[in-house]
Backbone bond lengths (Angstrom), bond angles and torsions (degrees), N, CA, C in turn:
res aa  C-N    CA-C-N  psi(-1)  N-CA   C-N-CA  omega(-1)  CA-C   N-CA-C  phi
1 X - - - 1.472 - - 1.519 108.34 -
2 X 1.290 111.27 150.83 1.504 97.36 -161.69 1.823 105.79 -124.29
3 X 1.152 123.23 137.15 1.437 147.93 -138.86 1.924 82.86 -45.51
4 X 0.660 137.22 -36.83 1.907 145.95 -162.96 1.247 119.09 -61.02
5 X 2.020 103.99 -44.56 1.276 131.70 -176.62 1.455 103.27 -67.10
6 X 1.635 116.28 -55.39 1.158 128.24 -155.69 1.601 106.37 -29.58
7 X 2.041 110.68 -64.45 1.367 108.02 -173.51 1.373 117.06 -88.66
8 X 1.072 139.22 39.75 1.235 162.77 158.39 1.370 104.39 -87.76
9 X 1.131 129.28 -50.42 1.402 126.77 -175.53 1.234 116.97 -88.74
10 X 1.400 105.98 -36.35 1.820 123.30 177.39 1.934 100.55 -53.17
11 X 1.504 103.14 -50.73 1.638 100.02 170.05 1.499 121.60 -73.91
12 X 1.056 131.80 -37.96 1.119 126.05 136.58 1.630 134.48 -11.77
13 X 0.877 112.49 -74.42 1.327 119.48 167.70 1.878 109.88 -63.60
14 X 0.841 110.58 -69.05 1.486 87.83 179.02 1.383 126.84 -43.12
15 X 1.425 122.57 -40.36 0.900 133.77 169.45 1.806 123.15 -45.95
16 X 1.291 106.78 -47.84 1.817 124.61 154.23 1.541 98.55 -47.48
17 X 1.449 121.18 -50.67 1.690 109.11 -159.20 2.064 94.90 -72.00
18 X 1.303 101.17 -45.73 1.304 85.24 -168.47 1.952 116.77 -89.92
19 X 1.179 112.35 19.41 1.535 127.24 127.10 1.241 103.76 -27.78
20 X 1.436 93.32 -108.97 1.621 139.97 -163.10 1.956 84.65 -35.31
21 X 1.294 127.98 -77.29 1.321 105.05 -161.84 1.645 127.08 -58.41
22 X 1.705 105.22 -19.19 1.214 87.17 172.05 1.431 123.32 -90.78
23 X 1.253 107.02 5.47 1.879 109.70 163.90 1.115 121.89 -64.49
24 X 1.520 102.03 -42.84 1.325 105.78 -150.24 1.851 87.87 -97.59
25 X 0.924 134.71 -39.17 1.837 138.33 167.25 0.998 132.89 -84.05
26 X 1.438 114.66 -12.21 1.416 120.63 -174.49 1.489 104.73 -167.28
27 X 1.957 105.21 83.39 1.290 120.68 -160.27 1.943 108.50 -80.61
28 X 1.460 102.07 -11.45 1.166 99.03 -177.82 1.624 116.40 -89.80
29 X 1.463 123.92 -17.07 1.151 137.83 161.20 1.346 125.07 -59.45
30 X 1.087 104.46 -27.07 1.647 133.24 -138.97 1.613 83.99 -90.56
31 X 1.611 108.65 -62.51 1.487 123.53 -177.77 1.762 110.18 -66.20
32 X 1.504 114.71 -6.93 1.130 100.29 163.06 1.198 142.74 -104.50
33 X 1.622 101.37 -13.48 1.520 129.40 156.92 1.817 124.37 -77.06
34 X 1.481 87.31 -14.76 1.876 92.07 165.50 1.699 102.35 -79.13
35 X 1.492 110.98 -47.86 1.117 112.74 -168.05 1.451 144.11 -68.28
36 X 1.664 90.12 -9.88 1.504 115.49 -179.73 1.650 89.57 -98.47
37 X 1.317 126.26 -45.86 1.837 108.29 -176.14 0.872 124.94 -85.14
38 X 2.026 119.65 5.02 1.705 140.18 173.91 1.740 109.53 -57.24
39 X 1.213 130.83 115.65 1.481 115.63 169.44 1.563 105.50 -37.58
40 X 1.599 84.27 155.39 1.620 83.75 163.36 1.200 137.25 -80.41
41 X 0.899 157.69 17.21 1.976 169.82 -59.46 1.221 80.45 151.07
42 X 1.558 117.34 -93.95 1.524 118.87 168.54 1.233 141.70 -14.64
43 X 1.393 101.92 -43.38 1.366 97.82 -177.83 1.698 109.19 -103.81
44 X 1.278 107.73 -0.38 1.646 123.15 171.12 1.708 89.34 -64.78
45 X 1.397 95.13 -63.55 1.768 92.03 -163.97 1.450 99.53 -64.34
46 X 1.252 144.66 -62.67 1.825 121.27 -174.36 1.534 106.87 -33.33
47 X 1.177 114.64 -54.11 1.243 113.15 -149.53 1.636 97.78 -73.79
48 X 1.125 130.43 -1.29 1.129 134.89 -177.23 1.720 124.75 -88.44
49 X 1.522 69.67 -37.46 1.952 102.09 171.47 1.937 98.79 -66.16
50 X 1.184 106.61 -58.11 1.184 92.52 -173.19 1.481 132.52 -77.01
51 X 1.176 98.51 -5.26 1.811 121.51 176.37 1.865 93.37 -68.47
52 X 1.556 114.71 -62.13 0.948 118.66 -140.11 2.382 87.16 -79.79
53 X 0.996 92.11 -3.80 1.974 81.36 178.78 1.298 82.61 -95.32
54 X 1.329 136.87 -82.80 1.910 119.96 -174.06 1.180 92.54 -18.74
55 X 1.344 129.75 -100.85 0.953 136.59 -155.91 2.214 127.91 -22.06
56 X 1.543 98.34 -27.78 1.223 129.58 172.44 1.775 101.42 -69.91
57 X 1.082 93.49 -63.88 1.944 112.53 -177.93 1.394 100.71 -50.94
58 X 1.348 133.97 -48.27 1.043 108.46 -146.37 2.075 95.10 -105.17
59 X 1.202 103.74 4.09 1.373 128.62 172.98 1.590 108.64 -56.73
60 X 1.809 100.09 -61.08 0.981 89.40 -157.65 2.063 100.72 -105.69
61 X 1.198 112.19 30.25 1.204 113.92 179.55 1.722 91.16 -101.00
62 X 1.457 126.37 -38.62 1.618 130.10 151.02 1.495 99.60 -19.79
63 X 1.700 101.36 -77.84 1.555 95.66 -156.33 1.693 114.28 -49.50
64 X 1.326 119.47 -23.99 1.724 117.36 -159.43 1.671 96.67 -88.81
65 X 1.177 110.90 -22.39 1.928 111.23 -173.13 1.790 102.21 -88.25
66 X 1.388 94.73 -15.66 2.015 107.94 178.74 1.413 87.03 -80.82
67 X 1.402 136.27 -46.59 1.515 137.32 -159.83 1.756 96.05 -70.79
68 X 1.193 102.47 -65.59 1.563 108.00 179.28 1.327 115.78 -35.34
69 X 1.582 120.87 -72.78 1.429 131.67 -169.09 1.677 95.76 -42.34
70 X 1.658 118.84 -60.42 1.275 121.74 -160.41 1.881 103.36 -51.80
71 X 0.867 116.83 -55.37 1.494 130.77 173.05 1.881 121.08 -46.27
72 X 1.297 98.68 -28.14 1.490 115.69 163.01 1.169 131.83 -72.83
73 X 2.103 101.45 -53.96 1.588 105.88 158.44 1.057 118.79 -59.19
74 X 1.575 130.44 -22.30 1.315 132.56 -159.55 1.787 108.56 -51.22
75 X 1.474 101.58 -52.34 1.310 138.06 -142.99 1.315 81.15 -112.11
76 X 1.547 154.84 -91.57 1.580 146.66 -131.61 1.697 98.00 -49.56
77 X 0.857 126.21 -41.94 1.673 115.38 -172.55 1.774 118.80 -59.99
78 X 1.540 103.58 -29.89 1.118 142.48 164.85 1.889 130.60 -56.53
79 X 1.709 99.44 -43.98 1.249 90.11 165.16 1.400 139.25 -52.64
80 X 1.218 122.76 146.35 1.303 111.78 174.31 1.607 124.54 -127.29
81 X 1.332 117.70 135.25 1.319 121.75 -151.18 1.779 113.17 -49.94
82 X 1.454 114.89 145.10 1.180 118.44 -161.24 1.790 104.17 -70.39
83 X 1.276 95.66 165.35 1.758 109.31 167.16 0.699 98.85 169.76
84 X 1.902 96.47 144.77 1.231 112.62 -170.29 1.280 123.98 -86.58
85 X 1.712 130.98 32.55 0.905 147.08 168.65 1.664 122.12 -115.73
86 X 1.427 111.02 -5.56 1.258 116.69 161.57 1.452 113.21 -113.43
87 X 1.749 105.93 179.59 1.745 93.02 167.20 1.732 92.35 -147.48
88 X 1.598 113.38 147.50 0.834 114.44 177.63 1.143 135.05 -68.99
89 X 1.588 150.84 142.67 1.514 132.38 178.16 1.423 94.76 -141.64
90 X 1.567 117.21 149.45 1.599 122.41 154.06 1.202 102.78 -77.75
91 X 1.379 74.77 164.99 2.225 98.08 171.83 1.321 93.73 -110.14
92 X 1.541 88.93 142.07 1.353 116.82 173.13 1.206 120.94 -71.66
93 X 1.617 160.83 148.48 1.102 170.33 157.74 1.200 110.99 -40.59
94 X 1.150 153.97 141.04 1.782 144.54 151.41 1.105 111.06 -154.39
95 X 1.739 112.25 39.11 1.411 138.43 142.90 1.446 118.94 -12.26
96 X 1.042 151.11 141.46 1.075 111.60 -59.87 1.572 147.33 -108.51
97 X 1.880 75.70 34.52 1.618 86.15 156.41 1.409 126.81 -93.15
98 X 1.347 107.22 65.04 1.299 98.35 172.49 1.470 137.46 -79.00
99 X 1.325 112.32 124.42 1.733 142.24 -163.80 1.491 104.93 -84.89
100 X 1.415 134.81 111.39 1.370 118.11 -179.45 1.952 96.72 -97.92
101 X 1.143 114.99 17.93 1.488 107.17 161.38 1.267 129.04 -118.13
102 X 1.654 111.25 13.07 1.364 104.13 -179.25 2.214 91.78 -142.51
103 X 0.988 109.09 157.21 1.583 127.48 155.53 1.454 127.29 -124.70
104 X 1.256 127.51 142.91 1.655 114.73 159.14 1.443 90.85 -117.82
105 X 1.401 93.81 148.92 1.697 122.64 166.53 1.553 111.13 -104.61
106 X 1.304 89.51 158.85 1.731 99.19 -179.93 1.936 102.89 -101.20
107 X 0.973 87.68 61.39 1.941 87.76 175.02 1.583 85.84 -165.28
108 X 1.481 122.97 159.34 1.504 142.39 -176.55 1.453 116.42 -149.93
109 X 1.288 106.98 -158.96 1.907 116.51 161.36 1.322 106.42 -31.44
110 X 1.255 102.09 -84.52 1.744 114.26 -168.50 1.174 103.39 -40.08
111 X 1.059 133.97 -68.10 1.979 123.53 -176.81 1.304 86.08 -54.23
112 X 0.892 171.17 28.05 1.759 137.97 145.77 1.428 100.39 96.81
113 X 1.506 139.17 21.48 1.823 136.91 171.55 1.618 95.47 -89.29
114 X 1.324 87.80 131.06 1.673 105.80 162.75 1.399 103.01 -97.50
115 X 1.533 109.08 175.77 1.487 129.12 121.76 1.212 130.47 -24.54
116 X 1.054 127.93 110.99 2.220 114.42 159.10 1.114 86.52 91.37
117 X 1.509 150.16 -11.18 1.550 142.87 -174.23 1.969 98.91 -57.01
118 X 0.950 109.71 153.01 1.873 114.21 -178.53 1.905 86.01 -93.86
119 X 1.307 91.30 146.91 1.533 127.38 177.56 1.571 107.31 -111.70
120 X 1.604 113.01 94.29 1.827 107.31 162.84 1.337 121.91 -102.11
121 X 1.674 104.40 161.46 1.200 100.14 177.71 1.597 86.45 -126.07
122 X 1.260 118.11 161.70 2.183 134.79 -175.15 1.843 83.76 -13.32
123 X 1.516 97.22 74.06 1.785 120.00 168.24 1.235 102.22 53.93
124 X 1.087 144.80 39.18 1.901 126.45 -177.89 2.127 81.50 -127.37
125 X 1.428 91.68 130.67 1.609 85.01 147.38 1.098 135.22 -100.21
126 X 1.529 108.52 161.01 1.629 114.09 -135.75 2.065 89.66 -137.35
127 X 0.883 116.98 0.43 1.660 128.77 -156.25 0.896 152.78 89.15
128 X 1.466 141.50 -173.82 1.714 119.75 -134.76 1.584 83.55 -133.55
129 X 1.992 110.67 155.03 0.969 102.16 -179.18 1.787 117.01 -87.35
130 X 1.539 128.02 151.66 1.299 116.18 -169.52 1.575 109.23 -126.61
131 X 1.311 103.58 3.88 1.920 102.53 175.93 1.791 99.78 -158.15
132 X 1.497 127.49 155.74 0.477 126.89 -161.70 1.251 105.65 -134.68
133 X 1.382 138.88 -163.23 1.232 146.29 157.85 1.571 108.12 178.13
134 X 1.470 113.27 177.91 1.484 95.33 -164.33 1.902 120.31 -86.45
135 X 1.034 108.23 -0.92 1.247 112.95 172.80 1.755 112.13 -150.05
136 X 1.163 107.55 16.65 2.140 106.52 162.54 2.008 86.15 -144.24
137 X 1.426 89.92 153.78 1.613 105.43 142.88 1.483 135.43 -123.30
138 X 1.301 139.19 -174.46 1.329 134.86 152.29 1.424 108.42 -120.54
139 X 1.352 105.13 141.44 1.033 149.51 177.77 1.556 132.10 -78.62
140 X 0.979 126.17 101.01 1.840 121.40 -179.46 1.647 113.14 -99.37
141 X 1.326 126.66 118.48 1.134 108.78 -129.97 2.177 68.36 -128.13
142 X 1.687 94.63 159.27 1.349 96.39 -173.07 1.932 124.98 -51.98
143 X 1.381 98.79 -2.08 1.407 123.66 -171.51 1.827 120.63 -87.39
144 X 1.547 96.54 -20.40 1.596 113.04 155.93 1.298 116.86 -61.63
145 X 1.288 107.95 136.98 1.566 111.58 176.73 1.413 102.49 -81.17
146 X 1.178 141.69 10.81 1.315 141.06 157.23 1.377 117.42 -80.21
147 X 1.262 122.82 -29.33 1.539 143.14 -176.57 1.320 90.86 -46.44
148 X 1.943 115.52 131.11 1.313 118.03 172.27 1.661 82.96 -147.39
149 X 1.590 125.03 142.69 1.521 112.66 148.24 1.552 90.58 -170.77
150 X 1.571 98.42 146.48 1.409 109.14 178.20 1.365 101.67 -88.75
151 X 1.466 92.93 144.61 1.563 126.46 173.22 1.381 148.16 -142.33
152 X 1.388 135.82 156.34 1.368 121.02 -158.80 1.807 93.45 -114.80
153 X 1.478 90.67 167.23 1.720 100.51 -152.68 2.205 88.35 -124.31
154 X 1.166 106.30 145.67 0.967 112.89 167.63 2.219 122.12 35.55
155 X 1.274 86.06 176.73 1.408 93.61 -177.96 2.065 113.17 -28.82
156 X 1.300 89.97 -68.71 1.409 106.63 179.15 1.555 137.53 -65.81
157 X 1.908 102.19 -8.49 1.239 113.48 149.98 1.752 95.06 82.96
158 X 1.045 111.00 30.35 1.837 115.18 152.90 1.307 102.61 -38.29
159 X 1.959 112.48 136.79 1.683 100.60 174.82 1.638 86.82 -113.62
160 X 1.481 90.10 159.81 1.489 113.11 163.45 1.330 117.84 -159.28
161 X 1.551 124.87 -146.85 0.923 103.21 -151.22 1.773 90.63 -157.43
162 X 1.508 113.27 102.65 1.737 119.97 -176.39 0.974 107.93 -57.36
163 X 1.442 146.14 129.28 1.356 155.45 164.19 1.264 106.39 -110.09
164 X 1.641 112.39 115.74 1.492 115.00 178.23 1.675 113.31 -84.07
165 X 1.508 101.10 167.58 1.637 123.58 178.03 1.224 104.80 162.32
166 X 1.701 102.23 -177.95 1.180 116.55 148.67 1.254 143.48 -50.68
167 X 1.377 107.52 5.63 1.541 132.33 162.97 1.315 121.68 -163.05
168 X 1.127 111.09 70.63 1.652 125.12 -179.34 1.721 104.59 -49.62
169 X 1.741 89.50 145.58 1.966 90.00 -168.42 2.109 88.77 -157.36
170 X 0.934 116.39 134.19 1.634 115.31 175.72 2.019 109.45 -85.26
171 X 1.193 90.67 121.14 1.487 100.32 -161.38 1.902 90.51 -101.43
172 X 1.027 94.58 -162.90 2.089 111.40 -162.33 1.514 118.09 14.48
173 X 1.627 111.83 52.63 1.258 106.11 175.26 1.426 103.21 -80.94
174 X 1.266 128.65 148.65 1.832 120.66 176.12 1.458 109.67 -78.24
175 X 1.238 111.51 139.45 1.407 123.04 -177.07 1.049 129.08 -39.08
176 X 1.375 124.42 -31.22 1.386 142.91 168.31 1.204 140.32 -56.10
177 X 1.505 107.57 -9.75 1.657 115.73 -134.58 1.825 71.35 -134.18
178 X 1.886 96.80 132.36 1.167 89.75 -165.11 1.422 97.09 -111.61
179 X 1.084 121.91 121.71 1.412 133.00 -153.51 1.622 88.94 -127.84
180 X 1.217 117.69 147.43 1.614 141.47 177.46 1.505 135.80 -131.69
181 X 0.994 93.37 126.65 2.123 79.04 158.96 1.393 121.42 -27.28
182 X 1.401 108.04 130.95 1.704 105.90 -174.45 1.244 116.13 83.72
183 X 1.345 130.01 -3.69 1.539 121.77 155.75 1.334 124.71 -76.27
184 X 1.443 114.64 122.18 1.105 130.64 -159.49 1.957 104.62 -70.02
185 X 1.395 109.43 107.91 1.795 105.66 177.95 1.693 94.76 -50.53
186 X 1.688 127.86 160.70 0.982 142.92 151.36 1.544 117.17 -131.10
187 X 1.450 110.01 142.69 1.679 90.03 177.20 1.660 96.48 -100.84
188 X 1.750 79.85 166.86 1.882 96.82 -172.20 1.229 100.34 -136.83
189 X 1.152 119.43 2.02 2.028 104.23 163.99 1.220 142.64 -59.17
190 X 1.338 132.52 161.31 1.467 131.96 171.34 1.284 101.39 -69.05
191 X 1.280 116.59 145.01 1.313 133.28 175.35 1.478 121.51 59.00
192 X 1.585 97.56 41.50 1.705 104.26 172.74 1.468 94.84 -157.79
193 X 1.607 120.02 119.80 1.471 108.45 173.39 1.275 127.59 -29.51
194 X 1.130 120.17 164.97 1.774 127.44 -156.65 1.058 102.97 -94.29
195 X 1.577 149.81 143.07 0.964 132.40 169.81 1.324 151.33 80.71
196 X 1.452 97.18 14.99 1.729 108.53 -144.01 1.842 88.06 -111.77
197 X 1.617 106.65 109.40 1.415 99.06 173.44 1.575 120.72 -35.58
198 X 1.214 94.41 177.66 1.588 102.92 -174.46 1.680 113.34 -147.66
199 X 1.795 91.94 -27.66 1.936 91.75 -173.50 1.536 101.62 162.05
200 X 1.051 124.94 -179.32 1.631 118.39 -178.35 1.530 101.05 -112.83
201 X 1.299 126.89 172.84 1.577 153.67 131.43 1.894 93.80 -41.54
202 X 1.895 100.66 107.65 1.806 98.56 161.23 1.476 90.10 -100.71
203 X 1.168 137.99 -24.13 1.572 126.06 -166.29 1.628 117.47 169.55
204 X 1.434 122.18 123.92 1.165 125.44 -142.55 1.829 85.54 -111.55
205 X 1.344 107.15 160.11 1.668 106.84 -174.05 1.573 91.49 -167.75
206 X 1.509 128.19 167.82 1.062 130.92 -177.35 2.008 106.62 -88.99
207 X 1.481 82.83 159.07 1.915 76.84 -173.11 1.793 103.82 -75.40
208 X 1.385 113.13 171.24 1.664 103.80 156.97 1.103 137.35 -69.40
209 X 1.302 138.86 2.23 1.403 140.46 164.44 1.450 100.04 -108.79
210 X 0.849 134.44 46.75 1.849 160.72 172.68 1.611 105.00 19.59
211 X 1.849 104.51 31.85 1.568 87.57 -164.72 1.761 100.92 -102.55
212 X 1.620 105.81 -20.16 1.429 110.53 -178.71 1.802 114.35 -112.24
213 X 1.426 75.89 178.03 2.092 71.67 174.95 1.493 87.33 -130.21
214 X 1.564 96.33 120.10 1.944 97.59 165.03 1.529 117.84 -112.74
215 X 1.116 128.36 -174.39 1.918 125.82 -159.33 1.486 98.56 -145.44
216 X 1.199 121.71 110.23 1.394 116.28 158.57 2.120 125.30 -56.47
217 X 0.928 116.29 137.66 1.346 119.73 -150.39 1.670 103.74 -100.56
218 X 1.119 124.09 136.49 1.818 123.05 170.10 1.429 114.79 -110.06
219 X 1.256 114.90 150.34 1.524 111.13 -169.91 1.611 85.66 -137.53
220 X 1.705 91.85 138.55 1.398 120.38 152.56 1.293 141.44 -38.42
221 X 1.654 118.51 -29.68 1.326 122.28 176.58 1.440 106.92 -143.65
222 X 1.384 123.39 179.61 1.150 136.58 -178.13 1.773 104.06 -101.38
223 X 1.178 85.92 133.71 1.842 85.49 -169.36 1.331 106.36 -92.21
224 X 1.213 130.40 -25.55 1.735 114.03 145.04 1.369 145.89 -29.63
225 X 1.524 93.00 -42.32 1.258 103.99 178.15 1.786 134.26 -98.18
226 X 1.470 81.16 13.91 1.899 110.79 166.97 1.620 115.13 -71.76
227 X 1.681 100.03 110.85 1.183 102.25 169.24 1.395 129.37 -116.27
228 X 1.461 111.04 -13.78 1.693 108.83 153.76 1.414 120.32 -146.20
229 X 0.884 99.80 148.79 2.132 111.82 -159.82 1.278 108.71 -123.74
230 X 1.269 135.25 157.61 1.579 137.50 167.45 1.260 112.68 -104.12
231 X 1.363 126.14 121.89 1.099 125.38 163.19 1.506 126.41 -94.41
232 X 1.557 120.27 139.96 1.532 113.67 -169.84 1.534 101.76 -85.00
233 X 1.065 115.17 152.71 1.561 140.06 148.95 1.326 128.90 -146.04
234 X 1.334 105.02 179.98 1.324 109.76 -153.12 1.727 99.13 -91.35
């Protein structure tokens, strides 16, 4: 070996020792002194590797703000303007049992929901609350065959009388009273705001004991697809 080589190798070798210690003690150095003597090809492809996991991350933090927004539009068309005589609640999911005679809300006692309180949806009522708990209620929605509430019919305020189901229709209107398609139902009970549509006149026919004329009723929305309602209180 010839006298030239000698410190060529002598640096060399140290250079290996202080490798090795900063791998093994100082792993973040370590990766920067690999990375500066890595071909470049090599270090195209790491760096590619690591582009492409960000790139993963920030993929799927997309997908959860895509989840959000959708869940926002879901509902913004839906809000309904504040007052300080109602309070707002979502509807609960009951996917896919969905019940078109019952709802729970996410508000109860503690928010201030009674009993018998009226349930709206973008102003139409939709039904009254009938159980409570301290933070959800249930809901009886005009689609219960329990559903009963008197109401006035058109301009001139014909009374009758909403009969809920699976096909809600206003029964004991008096024969006389000339009520039509396109009359707007209103309710008129105690302890439910005055006036508060409910659904139109689809088609009026005589009752079966031929003494009244009642109207099958049409509604504006699909009550499944209700996700937040106002409830009144006091």
């Amino acid at each position: 070996m010839t006298p030239e080589r000698k410190p060529n190798l002598a640096l060399l070798g140290v250079l290996v020792c202080i490798l090795l210690i900063l791998v093994l003690f100082q792993p973040s150095y370590g990766w920067r002194l690999r990375a500066f003597l890595m071909p470049s090809d090599i270090a195209v492809g790491a760096g590619s590797a690591a582009s492409g996991s960000a790139m993963g991350v920030l993929m799927a933090e997309n997908d959860q703000l895509k989840a959000q927004l959708a869940e926002l539009q879901g509902i913004v068309a839906e809000l309904p303007t504040s007052s300080p005589n109602y309070l707002r609640a979502m509807v609960y999911s009951r996917y896919p049992l969905n019940f078109k005679n019952e709802l729970f809300v996410n508000a109860g006692g503690d928010d201030g929901v009674a009993t018998g309180s009226a349930v709206l949806y973008e102003g139409l009522l939709v039904g009254r609350v009938v159980q409570t708990w301290p933070h959800y209620a249930a809901v009886e929605t005009v689609f219960d065959n329990n559903f009963r509430l008197p109401v006035r019919i058109g301009k001139a305020g014909y009374d009758g009388l909403l009969t809920g189901g699976s096909y809600p229709y206003v029964a004991s209107i008096a024969k006389d009273s000339p009520v039509a398609p396109g009359d707007i139902v209103m309710s008129s009970a105690p302890g439910v705001p005055y006036a508060v549509p409910v659904g139109a006149l689809q088609s009026t026919s005589t009752s079966p004991d031929n003494l009244f004329t009642q109207g099958a009723i049409v509604f504006p929305y699909d009550i499944n697809q209700i996700q937040t309602v106002l409830i009144a209180h006091s």
